[in-house]
mmCIF file of the N, C-alpha and C atoms, coordinates in Angstrom:
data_MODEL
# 
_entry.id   MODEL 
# 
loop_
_atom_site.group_PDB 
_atom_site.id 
_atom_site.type_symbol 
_atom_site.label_atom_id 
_atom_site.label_alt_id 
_atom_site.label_comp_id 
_atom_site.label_asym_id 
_atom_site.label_entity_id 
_atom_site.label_seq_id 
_atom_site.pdbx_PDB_ins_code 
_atom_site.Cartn_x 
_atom_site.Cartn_y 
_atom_site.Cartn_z 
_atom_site.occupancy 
_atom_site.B_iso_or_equiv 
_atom_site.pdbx_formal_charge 
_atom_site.auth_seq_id 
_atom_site.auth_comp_id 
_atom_site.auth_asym_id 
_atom_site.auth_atom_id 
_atom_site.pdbx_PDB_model_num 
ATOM 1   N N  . UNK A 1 1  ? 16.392  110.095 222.866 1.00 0.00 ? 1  UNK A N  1 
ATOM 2   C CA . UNK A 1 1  ? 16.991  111.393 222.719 1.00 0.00 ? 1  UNK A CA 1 
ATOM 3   C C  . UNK A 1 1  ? 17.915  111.376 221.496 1.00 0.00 ? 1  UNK A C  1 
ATOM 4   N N  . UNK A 1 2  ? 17.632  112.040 220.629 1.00 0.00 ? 2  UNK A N  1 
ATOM 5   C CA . UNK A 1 2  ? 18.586  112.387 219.588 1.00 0.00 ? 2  UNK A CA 1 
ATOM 6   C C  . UNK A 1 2  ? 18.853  113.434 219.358 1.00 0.00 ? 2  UNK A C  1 
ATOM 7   N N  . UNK A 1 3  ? 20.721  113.462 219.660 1.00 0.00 ? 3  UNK A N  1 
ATOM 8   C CA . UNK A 1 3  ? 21.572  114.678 219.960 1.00 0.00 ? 3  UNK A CA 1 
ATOM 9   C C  . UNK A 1 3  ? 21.925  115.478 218.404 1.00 0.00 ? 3  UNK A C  1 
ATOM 10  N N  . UNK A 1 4  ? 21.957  116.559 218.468 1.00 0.00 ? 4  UNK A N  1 
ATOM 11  C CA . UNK A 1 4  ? 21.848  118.085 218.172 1.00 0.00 ? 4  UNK A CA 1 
ATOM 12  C C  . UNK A 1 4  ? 23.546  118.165 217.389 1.00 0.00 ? 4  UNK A C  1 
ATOM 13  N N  . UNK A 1 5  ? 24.517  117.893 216.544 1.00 0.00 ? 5  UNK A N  1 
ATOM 14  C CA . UNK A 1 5  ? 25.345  118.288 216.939 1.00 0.00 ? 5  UNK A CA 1 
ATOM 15  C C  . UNK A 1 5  ? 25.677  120.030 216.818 1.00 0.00 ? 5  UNK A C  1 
ATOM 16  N N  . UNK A 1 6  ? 26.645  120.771 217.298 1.00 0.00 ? 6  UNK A N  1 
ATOM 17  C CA . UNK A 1 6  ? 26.980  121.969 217.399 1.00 0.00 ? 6  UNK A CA 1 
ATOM 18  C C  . UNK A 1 6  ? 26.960  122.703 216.551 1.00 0.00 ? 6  UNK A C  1 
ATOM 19  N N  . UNK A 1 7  ? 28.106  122.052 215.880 1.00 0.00 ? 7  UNK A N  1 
ATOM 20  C CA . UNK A 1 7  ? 28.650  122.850 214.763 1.00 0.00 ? 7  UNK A CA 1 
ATOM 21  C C  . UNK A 1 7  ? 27.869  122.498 213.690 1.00 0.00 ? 7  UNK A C  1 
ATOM 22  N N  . UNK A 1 8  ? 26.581  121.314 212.962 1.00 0.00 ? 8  UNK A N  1 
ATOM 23  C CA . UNK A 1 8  ? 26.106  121.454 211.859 1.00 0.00 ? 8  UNK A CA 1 
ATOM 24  C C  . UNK A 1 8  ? 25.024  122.044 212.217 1.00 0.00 ? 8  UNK A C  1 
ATOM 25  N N  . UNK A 1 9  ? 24.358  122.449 213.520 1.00 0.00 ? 9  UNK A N  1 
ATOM 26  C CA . UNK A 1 9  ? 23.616  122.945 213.828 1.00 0.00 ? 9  UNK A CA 1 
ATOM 27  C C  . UNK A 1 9  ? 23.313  125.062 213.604 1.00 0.00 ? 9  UNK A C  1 
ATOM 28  N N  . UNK A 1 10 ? 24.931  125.151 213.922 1.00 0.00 ? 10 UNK A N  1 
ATOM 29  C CA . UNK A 1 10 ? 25.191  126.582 213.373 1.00 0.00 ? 10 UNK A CA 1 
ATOM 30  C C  . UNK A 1 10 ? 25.642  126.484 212.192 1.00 0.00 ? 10 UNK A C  1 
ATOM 31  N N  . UNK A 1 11 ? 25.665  125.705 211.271 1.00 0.00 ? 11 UNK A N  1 
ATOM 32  C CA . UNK A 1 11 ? 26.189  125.805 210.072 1.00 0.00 ? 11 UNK A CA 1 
ATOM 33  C C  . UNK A 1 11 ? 24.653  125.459 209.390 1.00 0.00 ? 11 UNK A C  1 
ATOM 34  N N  . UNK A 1 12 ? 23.745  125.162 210.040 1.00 0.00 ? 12 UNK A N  1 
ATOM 35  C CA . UNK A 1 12 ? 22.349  124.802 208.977 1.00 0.00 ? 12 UNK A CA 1 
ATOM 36  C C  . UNK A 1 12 ? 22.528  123.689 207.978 1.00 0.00 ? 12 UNK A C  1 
ATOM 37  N N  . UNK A 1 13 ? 23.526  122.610 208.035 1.00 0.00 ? 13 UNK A N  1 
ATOM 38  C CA . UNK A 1 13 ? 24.320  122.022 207.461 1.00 0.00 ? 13 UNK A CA 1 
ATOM 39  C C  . UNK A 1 13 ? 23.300  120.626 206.797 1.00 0.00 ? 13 UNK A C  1 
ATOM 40  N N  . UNK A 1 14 ? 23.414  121.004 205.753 1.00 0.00 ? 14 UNK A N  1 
ATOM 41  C CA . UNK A 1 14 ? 22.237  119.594 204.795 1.00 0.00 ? 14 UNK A CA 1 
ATOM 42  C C  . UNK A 1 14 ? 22.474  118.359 205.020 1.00 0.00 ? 14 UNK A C  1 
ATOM 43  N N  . UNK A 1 15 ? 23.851  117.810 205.525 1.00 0.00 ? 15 UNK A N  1 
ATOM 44  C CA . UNK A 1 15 ? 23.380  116.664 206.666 1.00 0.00 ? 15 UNK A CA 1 
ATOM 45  C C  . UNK A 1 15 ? 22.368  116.690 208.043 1.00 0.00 ? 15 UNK A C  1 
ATOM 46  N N  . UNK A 1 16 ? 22.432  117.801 208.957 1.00 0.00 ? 16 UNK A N  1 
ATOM 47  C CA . UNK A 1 16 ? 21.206  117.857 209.864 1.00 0.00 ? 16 UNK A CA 1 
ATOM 48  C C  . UNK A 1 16 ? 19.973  118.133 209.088 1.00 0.00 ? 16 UNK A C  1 
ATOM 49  N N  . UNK A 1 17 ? 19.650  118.583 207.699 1.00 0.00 ? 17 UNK A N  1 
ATOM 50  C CA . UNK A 1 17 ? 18.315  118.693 207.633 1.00 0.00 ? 17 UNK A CA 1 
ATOM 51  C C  . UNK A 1 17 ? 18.039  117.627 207.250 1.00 0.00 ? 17 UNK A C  1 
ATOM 52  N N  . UNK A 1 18 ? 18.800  116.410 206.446 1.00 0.00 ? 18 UNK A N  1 
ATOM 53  C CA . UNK A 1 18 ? 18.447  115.450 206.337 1.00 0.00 ? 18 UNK A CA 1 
ATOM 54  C C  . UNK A 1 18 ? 18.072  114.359 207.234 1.00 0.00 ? 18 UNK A C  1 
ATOM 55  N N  . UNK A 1 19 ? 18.789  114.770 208.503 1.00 0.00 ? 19 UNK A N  1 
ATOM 56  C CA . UNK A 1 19 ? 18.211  114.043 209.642 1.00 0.00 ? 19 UNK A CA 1 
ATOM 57  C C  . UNK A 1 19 ? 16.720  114.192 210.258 1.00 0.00 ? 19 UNK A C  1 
ATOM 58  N N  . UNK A 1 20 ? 16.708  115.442 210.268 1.00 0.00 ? 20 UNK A N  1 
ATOM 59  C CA . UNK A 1 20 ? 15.642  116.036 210.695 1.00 0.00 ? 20 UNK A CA 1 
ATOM 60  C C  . UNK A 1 20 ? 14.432  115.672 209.873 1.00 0.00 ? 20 UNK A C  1 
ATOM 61  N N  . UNK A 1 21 ? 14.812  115.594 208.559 1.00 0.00 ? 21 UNK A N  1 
ATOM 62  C CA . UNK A 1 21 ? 13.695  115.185 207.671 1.00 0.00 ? 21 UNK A CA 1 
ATOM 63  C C  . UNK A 1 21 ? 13.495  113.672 208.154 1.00 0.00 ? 21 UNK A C  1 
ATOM 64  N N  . UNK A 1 22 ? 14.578  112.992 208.642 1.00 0.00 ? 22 UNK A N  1 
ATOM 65  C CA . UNK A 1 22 ? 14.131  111.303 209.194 1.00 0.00 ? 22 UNK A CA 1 
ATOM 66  C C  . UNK A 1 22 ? 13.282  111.289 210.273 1.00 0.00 ? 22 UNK A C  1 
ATOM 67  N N  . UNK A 1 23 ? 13.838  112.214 210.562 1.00 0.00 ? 23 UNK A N  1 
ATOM 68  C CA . UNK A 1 23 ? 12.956  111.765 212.372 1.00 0.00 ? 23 UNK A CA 1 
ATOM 69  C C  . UNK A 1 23 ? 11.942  112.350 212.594 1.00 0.00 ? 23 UNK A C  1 
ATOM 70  N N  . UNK A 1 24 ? 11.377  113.748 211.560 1.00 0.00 ? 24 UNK A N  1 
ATOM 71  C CA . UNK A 1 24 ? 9.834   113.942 211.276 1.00 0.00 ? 24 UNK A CA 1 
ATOM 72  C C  . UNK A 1 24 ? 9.292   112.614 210.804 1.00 0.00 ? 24 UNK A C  1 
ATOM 73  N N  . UNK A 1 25 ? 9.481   112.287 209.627 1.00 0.00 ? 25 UNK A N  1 
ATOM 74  C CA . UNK A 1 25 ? 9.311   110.779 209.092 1.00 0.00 ? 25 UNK A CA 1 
ATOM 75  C C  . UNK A 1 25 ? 8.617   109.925 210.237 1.00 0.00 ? 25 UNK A C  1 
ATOM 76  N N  . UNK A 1 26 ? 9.248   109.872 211.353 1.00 0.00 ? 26 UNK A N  1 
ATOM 77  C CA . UNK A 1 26 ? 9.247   108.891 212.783 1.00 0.00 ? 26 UNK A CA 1 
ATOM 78  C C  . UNK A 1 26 ? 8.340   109.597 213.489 1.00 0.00 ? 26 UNK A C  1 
ATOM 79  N N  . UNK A 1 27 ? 8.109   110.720 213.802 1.00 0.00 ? 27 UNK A N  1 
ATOM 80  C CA . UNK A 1 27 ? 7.455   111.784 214.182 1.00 0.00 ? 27 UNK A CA 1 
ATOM 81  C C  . UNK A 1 27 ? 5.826   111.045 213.984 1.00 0.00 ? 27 UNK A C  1 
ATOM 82  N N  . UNK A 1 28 ? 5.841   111.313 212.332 1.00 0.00 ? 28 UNK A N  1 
ATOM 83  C CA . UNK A 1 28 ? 4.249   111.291 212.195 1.00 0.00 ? 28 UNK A CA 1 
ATOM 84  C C  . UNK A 1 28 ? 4.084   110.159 212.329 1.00 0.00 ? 28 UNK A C  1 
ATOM 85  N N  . UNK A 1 29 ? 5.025   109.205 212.002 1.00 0.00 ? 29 UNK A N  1 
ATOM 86  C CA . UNK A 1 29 ? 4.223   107.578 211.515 1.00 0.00 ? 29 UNK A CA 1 
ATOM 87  C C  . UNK A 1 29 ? 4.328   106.764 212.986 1.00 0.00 ? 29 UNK A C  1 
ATOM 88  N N  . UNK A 1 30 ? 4.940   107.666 214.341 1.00 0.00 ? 30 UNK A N  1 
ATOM 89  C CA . UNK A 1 30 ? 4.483   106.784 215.409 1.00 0.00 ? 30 UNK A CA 1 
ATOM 90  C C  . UNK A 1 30 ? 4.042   108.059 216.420 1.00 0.00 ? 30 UNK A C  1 
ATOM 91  N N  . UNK A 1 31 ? 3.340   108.882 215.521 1.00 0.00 ? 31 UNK A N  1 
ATOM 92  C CA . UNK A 1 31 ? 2.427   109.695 216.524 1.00 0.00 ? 31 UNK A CA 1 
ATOM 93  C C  . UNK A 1 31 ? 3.183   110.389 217.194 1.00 0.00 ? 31 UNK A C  1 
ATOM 94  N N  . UNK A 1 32 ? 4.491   110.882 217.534 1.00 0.00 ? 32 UNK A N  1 
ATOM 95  C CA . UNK A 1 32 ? 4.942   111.020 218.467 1.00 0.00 ? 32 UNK A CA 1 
ATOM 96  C C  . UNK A 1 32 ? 5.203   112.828 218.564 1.00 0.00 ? 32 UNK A C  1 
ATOM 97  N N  . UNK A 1 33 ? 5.478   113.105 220.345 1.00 0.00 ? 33 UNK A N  1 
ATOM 98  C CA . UNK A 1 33 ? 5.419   114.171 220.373 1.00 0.00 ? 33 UNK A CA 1 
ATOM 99  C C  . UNK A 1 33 ? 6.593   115.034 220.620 1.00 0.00 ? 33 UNK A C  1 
ATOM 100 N N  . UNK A 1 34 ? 7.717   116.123 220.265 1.00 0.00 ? 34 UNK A N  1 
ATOM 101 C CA . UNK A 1 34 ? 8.560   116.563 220.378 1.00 0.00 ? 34 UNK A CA 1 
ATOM 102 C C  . UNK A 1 34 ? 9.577   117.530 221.390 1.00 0.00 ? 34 UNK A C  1 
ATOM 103 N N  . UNK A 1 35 ? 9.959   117.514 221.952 1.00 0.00 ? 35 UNK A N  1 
ATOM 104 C CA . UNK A 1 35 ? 10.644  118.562 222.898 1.00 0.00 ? 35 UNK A CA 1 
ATOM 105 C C  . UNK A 1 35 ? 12.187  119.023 221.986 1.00 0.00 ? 35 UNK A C  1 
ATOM 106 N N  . UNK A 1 36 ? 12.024  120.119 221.649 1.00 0.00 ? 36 UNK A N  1 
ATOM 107 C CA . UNK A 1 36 ? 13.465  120.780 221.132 1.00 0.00 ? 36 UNK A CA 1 
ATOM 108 C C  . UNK A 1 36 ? 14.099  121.109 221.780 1.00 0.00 ? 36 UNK A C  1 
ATOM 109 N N  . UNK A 1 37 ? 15.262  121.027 221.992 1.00 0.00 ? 37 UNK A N  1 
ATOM 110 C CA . UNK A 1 37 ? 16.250  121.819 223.311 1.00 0.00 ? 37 UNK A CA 1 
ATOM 111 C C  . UNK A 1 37 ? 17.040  122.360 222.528 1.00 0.00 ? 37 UNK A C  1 
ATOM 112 N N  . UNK A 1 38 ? 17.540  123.947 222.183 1.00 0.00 ? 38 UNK A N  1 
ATOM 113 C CA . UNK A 1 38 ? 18.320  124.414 221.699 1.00 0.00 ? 38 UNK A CA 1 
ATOM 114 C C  . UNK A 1 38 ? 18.771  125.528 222.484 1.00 0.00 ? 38 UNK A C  1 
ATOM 115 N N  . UNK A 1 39 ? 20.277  126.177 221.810 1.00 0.00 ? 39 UNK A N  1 
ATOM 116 C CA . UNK A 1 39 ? 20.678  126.954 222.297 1.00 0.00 ? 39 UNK A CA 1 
ATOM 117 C C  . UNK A 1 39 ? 19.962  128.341 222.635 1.00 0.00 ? 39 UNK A C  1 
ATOM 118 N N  . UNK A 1 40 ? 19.189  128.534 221.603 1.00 0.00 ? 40 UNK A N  1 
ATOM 119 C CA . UNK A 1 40 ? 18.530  129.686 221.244 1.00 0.00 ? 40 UNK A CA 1 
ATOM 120 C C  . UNK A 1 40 ? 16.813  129.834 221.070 1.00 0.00 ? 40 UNK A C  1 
ATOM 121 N N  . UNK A 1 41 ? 16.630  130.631 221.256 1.00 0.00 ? 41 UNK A N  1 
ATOM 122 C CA . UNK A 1 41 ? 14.474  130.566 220.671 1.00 0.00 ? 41 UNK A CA 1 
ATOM 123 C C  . UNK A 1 41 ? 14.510  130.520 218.781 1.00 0.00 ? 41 UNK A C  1 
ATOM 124 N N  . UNK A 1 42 ? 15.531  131.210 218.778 1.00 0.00 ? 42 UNK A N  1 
ATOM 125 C CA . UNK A 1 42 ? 15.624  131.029 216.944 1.00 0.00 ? 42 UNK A CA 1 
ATOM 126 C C  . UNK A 1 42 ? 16.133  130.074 216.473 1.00 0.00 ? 42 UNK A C  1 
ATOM 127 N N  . UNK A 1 43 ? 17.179  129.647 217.376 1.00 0.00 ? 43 UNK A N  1 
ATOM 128 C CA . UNK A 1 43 ? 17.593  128.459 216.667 1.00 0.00 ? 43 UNK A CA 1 
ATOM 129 C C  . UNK A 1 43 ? 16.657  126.962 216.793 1.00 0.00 ? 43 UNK A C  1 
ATOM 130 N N  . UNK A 1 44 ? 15.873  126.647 218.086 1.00 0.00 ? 44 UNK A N  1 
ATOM 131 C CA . UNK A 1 44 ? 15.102  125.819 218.185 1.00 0.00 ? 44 UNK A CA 1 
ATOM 132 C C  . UNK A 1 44 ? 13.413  126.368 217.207 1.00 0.00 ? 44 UNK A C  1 
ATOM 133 N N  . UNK A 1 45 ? 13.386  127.178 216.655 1.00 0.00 ? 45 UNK A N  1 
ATOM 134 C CA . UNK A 1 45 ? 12.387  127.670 215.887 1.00 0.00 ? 45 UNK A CA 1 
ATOM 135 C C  . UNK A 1 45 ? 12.967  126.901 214.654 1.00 0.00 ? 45 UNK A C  1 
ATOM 136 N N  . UNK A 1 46 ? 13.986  127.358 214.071 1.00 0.00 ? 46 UNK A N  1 
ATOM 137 C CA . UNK A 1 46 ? 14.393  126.822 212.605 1.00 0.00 ? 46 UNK A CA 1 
ATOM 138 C C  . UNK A 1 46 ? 14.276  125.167 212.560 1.00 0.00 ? 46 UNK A C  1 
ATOM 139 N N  . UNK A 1 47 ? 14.852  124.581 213.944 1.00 0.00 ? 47 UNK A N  1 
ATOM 140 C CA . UNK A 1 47 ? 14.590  122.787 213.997 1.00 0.00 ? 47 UNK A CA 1 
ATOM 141 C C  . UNK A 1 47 ? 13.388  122.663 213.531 1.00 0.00 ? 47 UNK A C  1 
ATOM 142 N N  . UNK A 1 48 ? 12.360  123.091 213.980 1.00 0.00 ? 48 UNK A N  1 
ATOM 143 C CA . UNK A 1 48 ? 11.018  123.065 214.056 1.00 0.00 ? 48 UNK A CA 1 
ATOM 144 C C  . UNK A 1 48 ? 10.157  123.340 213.002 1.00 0.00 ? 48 UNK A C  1 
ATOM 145 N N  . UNK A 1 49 ? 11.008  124.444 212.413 1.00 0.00 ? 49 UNK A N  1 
ATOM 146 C CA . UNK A 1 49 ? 10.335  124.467 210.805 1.00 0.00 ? 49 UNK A CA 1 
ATOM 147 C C  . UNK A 1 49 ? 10.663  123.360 210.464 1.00 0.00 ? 49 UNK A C  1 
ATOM 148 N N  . UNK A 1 50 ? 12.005  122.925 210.201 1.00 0.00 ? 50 UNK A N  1 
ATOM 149 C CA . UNK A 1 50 ? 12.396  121.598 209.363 1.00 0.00 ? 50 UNK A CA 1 
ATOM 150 C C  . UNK A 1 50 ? 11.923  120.596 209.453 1.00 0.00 ? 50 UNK A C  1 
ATOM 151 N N  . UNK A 1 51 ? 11.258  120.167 211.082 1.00 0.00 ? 51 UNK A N  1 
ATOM 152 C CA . UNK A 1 51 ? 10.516  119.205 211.059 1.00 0.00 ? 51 UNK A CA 1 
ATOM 153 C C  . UNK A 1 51 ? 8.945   119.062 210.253 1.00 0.00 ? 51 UNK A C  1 
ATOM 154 N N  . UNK A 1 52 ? 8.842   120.478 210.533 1.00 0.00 ? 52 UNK A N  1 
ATOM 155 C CA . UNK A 1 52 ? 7.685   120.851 210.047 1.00 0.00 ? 52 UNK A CA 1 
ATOM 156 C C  . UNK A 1 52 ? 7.404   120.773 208.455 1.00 0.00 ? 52 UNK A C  1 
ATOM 157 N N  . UNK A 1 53 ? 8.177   121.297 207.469 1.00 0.00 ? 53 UNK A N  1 
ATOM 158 C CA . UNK A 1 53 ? 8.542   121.052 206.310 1.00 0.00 ? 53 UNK A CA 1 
ATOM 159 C C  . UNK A 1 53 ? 8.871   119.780 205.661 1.00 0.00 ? 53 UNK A C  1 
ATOM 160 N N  . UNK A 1 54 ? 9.160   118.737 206.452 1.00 0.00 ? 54 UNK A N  1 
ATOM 161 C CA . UNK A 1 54 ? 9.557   117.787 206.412 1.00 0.00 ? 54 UNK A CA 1 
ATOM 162 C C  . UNK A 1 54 ? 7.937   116.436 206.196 1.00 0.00 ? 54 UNK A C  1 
ATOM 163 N N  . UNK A 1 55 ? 7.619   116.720 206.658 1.00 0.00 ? 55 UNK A N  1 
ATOM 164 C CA . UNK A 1 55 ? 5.735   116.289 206.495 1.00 0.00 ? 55 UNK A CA 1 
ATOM 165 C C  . UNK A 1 55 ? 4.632   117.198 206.428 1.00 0.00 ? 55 UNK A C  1 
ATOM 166 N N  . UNK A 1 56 ? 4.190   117.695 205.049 1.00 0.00 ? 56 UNK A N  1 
ATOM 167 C CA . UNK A 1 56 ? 3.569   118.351 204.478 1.00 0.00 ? 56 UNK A CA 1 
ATOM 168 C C  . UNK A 1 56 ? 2.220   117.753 205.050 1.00 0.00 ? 56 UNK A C  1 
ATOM 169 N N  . UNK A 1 57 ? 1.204   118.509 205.311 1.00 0.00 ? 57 UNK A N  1 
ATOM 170 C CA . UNK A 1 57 ? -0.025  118.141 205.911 1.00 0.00 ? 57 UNK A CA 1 
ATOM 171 C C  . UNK A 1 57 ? -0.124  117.674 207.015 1.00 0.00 ? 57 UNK A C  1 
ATOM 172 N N  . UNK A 1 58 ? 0.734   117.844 208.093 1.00 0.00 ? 58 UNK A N  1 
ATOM 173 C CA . UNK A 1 58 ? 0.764   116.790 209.616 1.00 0.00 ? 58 UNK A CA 1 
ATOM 174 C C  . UNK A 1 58 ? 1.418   117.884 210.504 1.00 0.00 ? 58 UNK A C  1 
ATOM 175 N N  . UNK A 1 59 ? 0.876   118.160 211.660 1.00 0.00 ? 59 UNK A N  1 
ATOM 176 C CA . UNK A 1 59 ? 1.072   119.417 212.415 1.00 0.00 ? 59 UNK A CA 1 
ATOM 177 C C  . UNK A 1 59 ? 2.017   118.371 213.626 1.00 0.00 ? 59 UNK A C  1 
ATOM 178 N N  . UNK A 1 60 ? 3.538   119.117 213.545 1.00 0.00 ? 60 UNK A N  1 
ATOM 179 C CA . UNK A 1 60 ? 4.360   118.585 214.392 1.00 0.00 ? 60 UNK A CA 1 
ATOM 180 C C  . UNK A 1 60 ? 3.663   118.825 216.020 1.00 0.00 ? 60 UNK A C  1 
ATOM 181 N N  . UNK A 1 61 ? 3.851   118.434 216.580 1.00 0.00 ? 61 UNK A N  1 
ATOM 182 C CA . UNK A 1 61 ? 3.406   118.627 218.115 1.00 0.00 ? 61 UNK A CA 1 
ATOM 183 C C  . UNK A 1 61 ? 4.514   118.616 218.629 1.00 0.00 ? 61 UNK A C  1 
ATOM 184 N N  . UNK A 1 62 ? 4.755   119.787 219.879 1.00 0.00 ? 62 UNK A N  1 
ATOM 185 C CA . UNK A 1 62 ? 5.955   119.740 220.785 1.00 0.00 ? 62 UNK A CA 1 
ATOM 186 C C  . UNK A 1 62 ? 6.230   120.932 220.867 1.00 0.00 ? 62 UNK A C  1 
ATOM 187 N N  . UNK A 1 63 ? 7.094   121.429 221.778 1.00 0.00 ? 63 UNK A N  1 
ATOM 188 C CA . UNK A 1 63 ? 8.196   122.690 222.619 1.00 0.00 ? 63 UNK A CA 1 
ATOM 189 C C  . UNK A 1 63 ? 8.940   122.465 221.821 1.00 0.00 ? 63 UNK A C  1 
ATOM 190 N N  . UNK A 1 64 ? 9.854   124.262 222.415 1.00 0.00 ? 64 UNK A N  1 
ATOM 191 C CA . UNK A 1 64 ? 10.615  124.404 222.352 1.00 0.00 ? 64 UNK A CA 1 
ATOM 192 C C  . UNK A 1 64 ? 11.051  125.342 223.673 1.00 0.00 ? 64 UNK A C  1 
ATOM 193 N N  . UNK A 1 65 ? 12.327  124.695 224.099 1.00 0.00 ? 65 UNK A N  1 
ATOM 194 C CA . UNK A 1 65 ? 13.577  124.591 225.227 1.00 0.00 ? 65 UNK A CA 1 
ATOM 195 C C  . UNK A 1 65 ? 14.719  125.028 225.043 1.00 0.00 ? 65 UNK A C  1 
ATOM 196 N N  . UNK A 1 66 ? 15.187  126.262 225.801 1.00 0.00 ? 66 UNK A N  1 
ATOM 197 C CA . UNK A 1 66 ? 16.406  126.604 225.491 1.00 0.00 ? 66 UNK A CA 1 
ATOM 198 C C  . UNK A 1 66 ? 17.324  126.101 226.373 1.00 0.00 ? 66 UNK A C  1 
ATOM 199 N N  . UNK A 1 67 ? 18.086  125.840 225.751 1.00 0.00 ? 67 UNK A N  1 
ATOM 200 C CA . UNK A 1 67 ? 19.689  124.780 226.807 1.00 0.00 ? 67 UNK A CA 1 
ATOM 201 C C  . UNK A 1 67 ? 20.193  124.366 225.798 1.00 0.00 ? 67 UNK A C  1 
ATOM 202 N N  . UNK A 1 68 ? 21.315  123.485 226.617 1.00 0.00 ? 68 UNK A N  1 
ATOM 203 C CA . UNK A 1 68 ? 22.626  123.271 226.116 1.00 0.00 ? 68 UNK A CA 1 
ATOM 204 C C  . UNK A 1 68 ? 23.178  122.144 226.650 1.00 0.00 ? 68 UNK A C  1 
ATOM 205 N N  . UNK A 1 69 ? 23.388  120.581 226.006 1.00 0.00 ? 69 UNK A N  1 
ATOM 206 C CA . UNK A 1 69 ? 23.289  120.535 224.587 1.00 0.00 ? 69 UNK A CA 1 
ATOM 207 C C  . UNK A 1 69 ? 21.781  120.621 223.552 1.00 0.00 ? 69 UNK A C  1 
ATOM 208 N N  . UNK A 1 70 ? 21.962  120.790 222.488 1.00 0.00 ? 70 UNK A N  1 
ATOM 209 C CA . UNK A 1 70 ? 20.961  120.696 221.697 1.00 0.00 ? 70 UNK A CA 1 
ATOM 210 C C  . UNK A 1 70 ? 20.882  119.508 221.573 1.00 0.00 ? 70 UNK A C  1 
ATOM 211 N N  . UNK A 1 71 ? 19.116  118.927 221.603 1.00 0.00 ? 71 UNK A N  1 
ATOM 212 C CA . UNK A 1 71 ? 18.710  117.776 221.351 1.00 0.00 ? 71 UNK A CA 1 
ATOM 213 C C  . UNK A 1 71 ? 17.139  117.709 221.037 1.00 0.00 ? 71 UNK A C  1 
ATOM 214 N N  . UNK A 1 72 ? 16.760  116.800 220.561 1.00 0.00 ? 72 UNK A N  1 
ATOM 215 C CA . UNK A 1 72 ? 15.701  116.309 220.438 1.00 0.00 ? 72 UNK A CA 1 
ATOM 216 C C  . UNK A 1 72 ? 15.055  115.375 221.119 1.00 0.00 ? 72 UNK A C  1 
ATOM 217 N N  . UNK A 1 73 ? 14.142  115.604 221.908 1.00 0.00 ? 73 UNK A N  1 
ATOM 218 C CA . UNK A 1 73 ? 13.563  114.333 222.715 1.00 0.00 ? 73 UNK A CA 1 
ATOM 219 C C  . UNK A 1 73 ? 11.889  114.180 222.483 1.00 0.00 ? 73 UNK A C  1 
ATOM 220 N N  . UNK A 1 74 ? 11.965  112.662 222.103 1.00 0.00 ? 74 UNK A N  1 
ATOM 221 C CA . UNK A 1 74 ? 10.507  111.883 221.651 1.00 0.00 ? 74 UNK A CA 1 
ATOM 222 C C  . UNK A 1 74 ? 9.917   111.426 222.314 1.00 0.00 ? 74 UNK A C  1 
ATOM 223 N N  . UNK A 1 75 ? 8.702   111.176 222.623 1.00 0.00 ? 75 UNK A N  1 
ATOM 224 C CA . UNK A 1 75 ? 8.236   111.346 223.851 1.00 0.00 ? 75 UNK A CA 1 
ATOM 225 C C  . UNK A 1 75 ? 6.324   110.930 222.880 1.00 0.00 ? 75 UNK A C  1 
ATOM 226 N N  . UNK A 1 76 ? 6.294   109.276 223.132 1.00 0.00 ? 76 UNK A N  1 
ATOM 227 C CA . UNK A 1 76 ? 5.378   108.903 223.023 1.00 0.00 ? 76 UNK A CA 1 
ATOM 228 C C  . UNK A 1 76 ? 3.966   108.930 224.046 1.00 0.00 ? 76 UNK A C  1 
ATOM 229 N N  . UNK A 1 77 ? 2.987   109.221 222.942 1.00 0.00 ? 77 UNK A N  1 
ATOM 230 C CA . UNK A 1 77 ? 1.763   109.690 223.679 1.00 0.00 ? 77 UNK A CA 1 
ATOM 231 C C  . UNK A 1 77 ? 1.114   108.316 224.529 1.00 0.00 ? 77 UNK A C  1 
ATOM 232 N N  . UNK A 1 78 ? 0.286   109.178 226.228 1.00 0.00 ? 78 UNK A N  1 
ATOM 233 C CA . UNK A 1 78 ? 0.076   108.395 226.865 1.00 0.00 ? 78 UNK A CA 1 
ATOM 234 C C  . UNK A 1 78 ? -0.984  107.459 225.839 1.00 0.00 ? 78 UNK A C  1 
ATOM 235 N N  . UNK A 1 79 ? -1.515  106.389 226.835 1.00 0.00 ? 79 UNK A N  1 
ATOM 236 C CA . UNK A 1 79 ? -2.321  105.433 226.288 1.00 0.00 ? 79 UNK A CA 1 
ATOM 237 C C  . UNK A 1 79 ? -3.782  106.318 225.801 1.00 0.00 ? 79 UNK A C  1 
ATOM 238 N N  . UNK A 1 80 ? -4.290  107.246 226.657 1.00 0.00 ? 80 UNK A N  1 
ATOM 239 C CA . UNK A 1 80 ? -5.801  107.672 226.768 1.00 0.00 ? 80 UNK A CA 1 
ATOM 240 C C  . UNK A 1 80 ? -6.771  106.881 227.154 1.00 0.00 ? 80 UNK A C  1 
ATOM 241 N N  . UNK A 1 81 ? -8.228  107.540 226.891 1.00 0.00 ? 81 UNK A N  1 
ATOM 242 C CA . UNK A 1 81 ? -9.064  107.245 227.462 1.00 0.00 ? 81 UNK A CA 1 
ATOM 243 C C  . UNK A 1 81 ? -9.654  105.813 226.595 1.00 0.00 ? 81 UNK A C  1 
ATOM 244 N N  . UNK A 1 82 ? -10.078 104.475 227.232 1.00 0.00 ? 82 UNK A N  1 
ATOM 245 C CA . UNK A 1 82 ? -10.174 103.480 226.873 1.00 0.00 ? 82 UNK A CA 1 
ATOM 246 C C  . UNK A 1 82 ? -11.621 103.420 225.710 1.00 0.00 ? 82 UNK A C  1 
# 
């Protein structure tokens, strides 16, 4: 789980997009799938672009969750079919 903070979160603040740009990074290169938890449907929309923007050609996978706190939770894919 990697937490959301508040205030750079309503501030759109270029330290969280730079995070966000890391953990897309982590996103694609271990497959993984996303749950957004935000305060808002718009505000967990904008996370989501950023992740999205963040790896050009690679379709983020995951929700979006409204609550409180804001966070991000990763959530590696089952094994599948053998």
């Amino acid at each position: 789980m990697i937490g959301l903070p508040a205030g750079e979160l309503a501030a759109r603040s270029a330290g969280l997009v730079e995070q966000l740009q890391r953990v897309a990074g982590r996103i694609r290169s271990e497959q993984l799938r996303v749950i957004i938890v935000a305060r808002s449907d718009a505000e967990g929309r904008w996370v989501y672009q950023q992740l999205r923007e963040a790896v050009p050609g690679y379709r983020v996978r995951g929700d979006i969750k409204v609550g409180n706190p804001a966070k991000l939770i990763l959530i590696k894919p089952s094994g599948g079919a053998p």
